[in-house]
C-alpha positions in Angstrom: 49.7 -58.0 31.3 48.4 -57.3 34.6 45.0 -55.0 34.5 44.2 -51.9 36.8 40.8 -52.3 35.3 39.0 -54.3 38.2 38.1 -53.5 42.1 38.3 -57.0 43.0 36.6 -58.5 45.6 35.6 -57.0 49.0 37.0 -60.2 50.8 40.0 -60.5 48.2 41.1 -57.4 48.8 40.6 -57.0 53.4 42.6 -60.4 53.3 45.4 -58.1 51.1 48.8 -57.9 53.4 49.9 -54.4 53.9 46.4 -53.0 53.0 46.5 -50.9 56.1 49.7 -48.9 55.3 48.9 -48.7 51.1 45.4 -49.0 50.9 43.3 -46.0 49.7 42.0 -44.1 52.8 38.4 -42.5 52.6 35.9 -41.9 50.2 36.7 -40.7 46.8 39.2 -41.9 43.7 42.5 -43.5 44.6 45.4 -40.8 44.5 47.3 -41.7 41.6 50.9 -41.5 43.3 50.1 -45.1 45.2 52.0 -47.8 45.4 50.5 -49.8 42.4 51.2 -47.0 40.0 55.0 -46.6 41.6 55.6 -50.1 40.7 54.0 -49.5 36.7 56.8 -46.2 36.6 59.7 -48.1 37.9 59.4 -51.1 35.6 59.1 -48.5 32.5 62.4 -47.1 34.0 63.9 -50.8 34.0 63.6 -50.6 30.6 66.2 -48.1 29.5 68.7 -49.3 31.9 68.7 -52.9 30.3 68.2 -51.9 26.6 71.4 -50.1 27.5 73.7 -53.1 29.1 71.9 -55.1 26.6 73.6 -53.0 23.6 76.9 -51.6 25.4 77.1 -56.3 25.3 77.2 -55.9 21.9 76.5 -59.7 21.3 79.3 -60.2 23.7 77.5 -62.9 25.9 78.9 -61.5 29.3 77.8 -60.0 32.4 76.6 -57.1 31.0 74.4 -59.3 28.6 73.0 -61.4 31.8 72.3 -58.2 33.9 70.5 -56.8 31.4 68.5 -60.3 31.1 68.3 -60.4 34.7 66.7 -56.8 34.8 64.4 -58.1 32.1 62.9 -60.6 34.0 62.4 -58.7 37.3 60.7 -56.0 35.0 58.2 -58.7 33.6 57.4 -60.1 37.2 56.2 -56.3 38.6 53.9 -56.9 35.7 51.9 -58.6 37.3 52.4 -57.2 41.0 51.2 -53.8 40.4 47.5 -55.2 38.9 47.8 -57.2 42.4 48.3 -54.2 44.5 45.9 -52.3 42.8 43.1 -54.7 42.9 44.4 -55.7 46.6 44.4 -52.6 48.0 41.8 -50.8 46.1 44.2 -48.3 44.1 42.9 -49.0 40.8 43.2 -45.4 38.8 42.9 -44.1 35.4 46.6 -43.4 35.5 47.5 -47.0 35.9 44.4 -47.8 33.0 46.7 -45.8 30.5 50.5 -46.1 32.1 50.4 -49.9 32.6 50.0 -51.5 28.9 52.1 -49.0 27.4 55.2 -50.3 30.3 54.4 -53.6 28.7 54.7 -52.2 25.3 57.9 -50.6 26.3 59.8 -53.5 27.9 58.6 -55.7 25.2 59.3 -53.5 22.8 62.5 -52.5 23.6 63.9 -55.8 24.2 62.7 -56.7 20.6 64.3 -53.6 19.1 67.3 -54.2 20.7 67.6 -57.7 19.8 67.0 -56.5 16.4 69.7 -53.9 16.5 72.1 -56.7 17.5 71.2 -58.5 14.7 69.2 -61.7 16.2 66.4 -61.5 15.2 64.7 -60.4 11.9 63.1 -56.8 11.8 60.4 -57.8 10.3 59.1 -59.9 13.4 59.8 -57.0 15.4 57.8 -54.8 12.7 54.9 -57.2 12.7 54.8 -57.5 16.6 55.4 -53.6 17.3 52.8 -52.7 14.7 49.8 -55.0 16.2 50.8 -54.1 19.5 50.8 -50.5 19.0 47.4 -50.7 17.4 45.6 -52.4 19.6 46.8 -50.0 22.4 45.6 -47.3 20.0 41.8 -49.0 19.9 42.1 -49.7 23.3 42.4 -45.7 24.1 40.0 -45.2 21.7 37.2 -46.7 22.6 37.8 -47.1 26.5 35.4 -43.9 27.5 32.6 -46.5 26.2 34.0 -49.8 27.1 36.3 -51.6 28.6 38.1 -54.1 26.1 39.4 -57.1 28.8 42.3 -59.1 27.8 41.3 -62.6 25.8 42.6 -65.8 26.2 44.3 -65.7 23.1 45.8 -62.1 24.3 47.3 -63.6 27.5 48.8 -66.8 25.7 50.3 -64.0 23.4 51.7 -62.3 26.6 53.2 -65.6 28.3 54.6 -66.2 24.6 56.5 -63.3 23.9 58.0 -63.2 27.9 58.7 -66.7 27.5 60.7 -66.1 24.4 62.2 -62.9 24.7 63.8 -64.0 28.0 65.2 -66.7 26.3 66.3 -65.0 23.7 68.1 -62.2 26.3 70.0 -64.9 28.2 73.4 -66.7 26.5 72.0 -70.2 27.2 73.5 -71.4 24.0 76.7 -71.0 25.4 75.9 -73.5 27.9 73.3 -76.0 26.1 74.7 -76.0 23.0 73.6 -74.3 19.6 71.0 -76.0 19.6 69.3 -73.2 21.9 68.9 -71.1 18.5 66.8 -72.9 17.2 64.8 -73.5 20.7 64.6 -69.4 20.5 63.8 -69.6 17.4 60.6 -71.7 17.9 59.5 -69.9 20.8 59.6 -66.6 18.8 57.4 -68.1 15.8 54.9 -69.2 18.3 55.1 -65.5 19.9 55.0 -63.7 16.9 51.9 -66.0 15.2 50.3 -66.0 19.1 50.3 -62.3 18.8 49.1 -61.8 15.0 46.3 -64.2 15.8 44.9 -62.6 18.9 45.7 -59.1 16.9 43.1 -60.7 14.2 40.7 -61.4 16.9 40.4 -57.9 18.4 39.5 -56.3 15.2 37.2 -59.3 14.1 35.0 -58.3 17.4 35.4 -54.5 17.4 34.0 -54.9 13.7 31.4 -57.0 15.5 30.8 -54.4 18.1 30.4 -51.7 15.7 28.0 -53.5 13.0 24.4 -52.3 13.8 21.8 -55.3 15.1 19.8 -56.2 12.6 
């Protein structure tokens, strides 16, 4: 998930293209109607549009079914454009602190709700993936006027995962490859949904870490 958490650096961000036309002018915050945090709202809108071609399908397999996976993946890709833009051109804001995980959360979640609703994929892997997801976030907001809690390793693997597998999941392939592709989807999704428990595990093991008192 793309973070509107760090400045970047000075030379990083003068080499940006565009930074004269979208980069924050004069001192003070960065307004929080810039281009970074244009790109955060527009793929949150994405996300009704293609839950709704997604279930007007109706396990269909046609066009409305690859539009919707289509819209999916575009939505995914501003993920990590508007952390670029923000820490390119200096835009980083509170707004896009708070808006931009809960996009993710949003397309993510939706796709897996949908998916759900359709009846491919269990609810309880939704459940388990919405729940730790939803927590986190939670914490996040929680603590985040005393720290910062960055993204771990295990926390991106868990982001590639879950793209990686709903996307598949969103696009017909089986109808070209062959059944077989189930149970492709259905690998990727075990290794999303145990990537995503895991580094769920690992947050609270160091924010009961964090809070402990030194000895």
């Amino acid at each position: 998930m793309s973070d509107h958490t760090t400045g970047g650096s000075p030379s990083a961000r003068s080499a940006f293209p565009f930074r004269g036309r979208f980069a924050r002018r004069g001192p003070g915050p960065a307004s929080t109607a810039n281009i970074a945090n244009v790109v955060t709202v527009v793929r949150i809108l994405m996300a009704p549009v293609f839950i709704t071609w997604l279930l007007v399908d109706d396990g269909a397999d046609g066009g409305l079914r690859i539009a919707a996976a289509v819209l999916f993946v575009v939505a995914i890709l501003t993920d990590s454009l508007d952390g670029m833009l923000a820490r390119g051109l200096d835009l980083v804001t509170d707004f896009g602190k708070i808006v931009d995980p809960i996009a993710d959360k949003v397309l993510i979640g939706g796709a897996l709700v949908s998916l759900s609703i359709l009846g491919e994929l269990p609810w309880w892997v939704t459940i388990l993936i919405l729940v730790r997801e939803v927590g986190i976030t939670v914490y996040r907001f929680v603590v985040i006027r005393d720290r910062v809690i960055p993204a771990s390793r295990g926390g991106k693997l868990k982001t590639v995962l879950q793209a990686v597998a709903v996307t598949l999941a969103l696009f017909p392939l089986w109808n070209v490859v062959g059944p077989g592709m189930h149970w492709v989807n259905g690998v990727l999704m075990t290794a999303a949904t145990v990537a995503t428990l895991v580094s769920g595990a690992d947050y609270m093991r160091v924010a009961l870490a964090h809070g402990r008192p030194k000895p």
